[in-house]
matplotlib code that plots the C-alpha trace (Angstrom):
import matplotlib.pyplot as plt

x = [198.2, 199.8, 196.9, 197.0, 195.4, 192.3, 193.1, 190.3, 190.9, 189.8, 189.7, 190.8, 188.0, 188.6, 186.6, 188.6, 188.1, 191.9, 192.8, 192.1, 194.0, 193.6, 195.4, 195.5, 193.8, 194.5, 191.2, 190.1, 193.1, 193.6, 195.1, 193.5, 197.1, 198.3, 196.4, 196.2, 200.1, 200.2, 197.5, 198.8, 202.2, 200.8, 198.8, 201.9, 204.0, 201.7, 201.2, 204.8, 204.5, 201.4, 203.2, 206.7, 204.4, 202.7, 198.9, 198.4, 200.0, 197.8, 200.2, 198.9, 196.9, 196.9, 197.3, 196.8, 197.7, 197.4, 199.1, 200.5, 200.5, 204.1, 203.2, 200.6, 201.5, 203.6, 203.0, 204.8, 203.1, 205.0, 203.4, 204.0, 202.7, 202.8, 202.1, 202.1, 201.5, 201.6, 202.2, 202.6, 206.2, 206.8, 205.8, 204.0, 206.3, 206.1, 207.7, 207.2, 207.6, 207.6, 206.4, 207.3, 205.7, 205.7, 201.5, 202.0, 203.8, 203.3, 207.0, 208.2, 211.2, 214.3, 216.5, 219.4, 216.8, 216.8, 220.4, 222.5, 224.1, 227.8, 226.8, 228.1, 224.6, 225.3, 228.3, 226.4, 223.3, 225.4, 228.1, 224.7, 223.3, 226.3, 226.5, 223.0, 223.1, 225.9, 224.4, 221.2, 222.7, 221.4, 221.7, 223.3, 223.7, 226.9, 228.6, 226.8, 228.6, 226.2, 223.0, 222.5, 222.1, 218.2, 217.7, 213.9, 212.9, 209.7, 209.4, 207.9, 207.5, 210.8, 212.8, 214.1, 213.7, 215.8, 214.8, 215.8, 213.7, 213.5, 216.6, 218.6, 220.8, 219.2, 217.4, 214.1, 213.1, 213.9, 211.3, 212.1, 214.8, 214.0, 216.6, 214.7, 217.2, 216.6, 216.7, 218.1, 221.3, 221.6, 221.3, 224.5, 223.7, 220.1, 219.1, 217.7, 214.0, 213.7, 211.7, 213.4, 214.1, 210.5, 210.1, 213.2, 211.7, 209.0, 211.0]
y = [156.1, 155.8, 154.4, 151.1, 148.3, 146.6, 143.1, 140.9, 138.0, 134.4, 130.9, 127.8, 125.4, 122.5, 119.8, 120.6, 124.0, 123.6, 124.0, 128.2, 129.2, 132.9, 134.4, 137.9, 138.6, 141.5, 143.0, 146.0, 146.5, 148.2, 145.4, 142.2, 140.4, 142.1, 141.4, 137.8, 137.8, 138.6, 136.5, 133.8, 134.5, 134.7, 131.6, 129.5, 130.5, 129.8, 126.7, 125.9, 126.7, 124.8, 121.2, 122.4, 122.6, 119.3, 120.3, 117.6, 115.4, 112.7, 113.8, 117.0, 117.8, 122.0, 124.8, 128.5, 130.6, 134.0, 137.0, 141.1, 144.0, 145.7, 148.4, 149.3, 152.6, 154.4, 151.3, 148.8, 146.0, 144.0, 141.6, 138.3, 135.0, 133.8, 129.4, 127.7, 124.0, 121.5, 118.0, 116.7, 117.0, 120.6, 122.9, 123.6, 126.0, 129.1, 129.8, 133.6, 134.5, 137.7, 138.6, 142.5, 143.6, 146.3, 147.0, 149.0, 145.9, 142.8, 142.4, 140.3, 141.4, 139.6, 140.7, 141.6, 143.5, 146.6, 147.5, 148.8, 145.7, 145.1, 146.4, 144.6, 144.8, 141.8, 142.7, 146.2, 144.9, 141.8, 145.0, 146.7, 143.4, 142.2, 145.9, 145.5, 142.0, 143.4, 146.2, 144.3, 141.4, 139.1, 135.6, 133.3, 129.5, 129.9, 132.4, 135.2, 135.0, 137.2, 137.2, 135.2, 136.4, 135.3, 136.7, 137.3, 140.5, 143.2, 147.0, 148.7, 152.8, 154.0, 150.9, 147.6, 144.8, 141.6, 138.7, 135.0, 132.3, 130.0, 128.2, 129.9, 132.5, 132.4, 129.6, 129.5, 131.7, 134.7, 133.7, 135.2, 138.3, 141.1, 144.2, 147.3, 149.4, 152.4, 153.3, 156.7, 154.8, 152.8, 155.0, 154.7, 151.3, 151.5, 150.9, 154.7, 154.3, 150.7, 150.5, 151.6, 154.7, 154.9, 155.1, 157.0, 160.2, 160.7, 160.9]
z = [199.7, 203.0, 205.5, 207.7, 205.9, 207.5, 209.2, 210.2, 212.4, 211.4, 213.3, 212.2, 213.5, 215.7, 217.5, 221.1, 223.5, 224.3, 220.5, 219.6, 216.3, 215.3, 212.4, 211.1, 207.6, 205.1, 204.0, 201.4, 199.3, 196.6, 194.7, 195.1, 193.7, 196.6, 198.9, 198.0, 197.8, 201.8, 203.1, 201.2, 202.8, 206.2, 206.0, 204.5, 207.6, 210.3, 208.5, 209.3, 212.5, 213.1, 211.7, 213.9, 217.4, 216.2, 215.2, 213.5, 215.7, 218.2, 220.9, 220.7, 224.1, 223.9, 221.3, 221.4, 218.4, 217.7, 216.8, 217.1, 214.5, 215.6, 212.8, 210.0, 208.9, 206.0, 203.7, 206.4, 207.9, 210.4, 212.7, 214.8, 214.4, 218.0, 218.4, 221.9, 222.2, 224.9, 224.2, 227.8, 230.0, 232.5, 230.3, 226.6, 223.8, 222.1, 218.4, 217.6, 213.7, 212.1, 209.0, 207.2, 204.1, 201.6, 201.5, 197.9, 196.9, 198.7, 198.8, 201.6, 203.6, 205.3, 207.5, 204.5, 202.5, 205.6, 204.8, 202.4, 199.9, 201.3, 204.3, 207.4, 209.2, 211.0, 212.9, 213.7, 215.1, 217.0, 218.8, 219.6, 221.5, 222.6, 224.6, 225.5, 226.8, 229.0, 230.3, 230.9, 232.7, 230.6, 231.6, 228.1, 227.5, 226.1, 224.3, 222.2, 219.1, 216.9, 215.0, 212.0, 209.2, 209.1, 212.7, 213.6, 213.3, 213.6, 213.0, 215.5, 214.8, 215.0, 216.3, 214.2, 217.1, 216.9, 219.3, 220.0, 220.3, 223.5, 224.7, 221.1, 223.5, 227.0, 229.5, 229.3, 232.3, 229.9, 227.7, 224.4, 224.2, 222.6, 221.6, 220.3, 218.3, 217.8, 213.7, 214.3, 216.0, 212.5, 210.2, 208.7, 207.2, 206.4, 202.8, 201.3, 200.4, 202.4, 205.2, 207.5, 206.0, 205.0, 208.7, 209.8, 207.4, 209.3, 212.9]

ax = plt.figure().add_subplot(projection="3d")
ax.plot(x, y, z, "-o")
ax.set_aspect("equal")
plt.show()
C-alpha cells in the first residue's frame, strides 16, 4: 500500500536544558521486521553523529539535535538527521545526514543504488553542480572537482538533492550547499523501478 508511514518523535533524556536530542521514530507498520530494520538504522546513525559532535564528551557545553522528513510518500522515506554542538571557540557545528528507505522493504539506499549499474552518475550530477555553482556564484575553497561517490543525499517529491557539509566545498558563511536536481533532467541514468523512478511515474 502506498501511504506515508507514521513517525513519532522521541527524546534522548539528559540532566542539562542546553542538551535537546530529538530523533524521528517509525511507527504502525505493517511489518514489524521492517519497521525495526529502519528505526534501528536511524538510531545507529545518529548515534554516530552524536560521538563525531562529542555527546559524550566533558567538553561538551551545548547540543541541539533534531531532524526533517524530505518525503514520505509512494513507499520512499527520506529524511535528515540534523546535530549541532558547541564545545567552546566562535562558533558550535552542524553535521546533516540523510537517511532513504524502501518502507515495503526496509532497504537502505546509497547514492549508487539511484542509478542505473555502469552508469556514470557521478560525472552527471558533478557537470550539473559544477553549472550550478557557476550560475549561482557560489563562493568555493578550492577547486570543485566533483561529488564523491558517497555524496549526501535526500529525495524530495520530484527532485534528487545533493549537498556538502561545512567547510567540504564552500567557507562557512554558506552554511551547507544544497543542489536540487530536478529527476526529470536525469532521467537518462535513473535505475527503472528505483526510487527515483518510483517517483518520476507519478510526475
Amino acid at each position: 500500500m502506498d501511504f506515508p508511514v507514521s513517525i513519532e518523535t522521541k527524546k534522548i533524556p539528559h540532566a542539562s536544558s542546553k542538551v535537546n536530542i530529538y530523533y524521528p521514530v517509525v511507527r504502525n507498520m505493517l511489518h514489524p521486521n521492517i519497521q525495526l530494520k529502519i528505526n534501528h538504522a536511524i538510531v545507529a546513525t545518529l548515534n554516530k553523529l552524536l560521538i563525531e559532535q562529542n555527546f559524550y564528551e566533558p567538553s561538551l557545553v551545548e547540543m541541539q539535535a533534531g531532524y526533517e522528513i524530505k518525503n514520505n510518500q509512494r513507499n520512499i522515506l527520506s529524511l535528515n538527521l540534523i546535530v549541532y554542538s558547541f564545545t567552546g571557540g566562535a562558533h558550535g557545528m552542524t553535521i546533516i545526514k540523510s537517511l532513504t528507505f524502501d518502507t515495503e522493504t526496509g532497504k537502505q539506499y546509497a547514492l549508487e543504488d539511484l542509478f542505473k549499474p555502469g552508469s556514470d552518475y557521478e560525472k552527471e550530477l558533478s557537470d550539473i553542480i559544477r553549472k550550478d555553482i557557476k550560475r549561482w556564484n557560489v563562493e568555493l575553497l578550492g577547486t570543485f572537482e566533483g561529488i564523491r561517490s558517497d555524496q549526501d543525499f535526500y529525495i524530495a517529491d520530484t527532485s534528487l538533492v545533493i549537498y556538502f557539509q561545512l567547510y567540504e566545498i564552500t567557507p562557512y558563511v554558506w552554511g551547507f550547499p544544497y543542489f536540487p536536481i530536478p529527476i526529470l533532467d536525469i532521467s537518462n541514468i535513473v535505475k527503472p523501478g528505483g526510487p527515483l523512478d518510483r517517483m518520476m511515474s507519478f510526475t
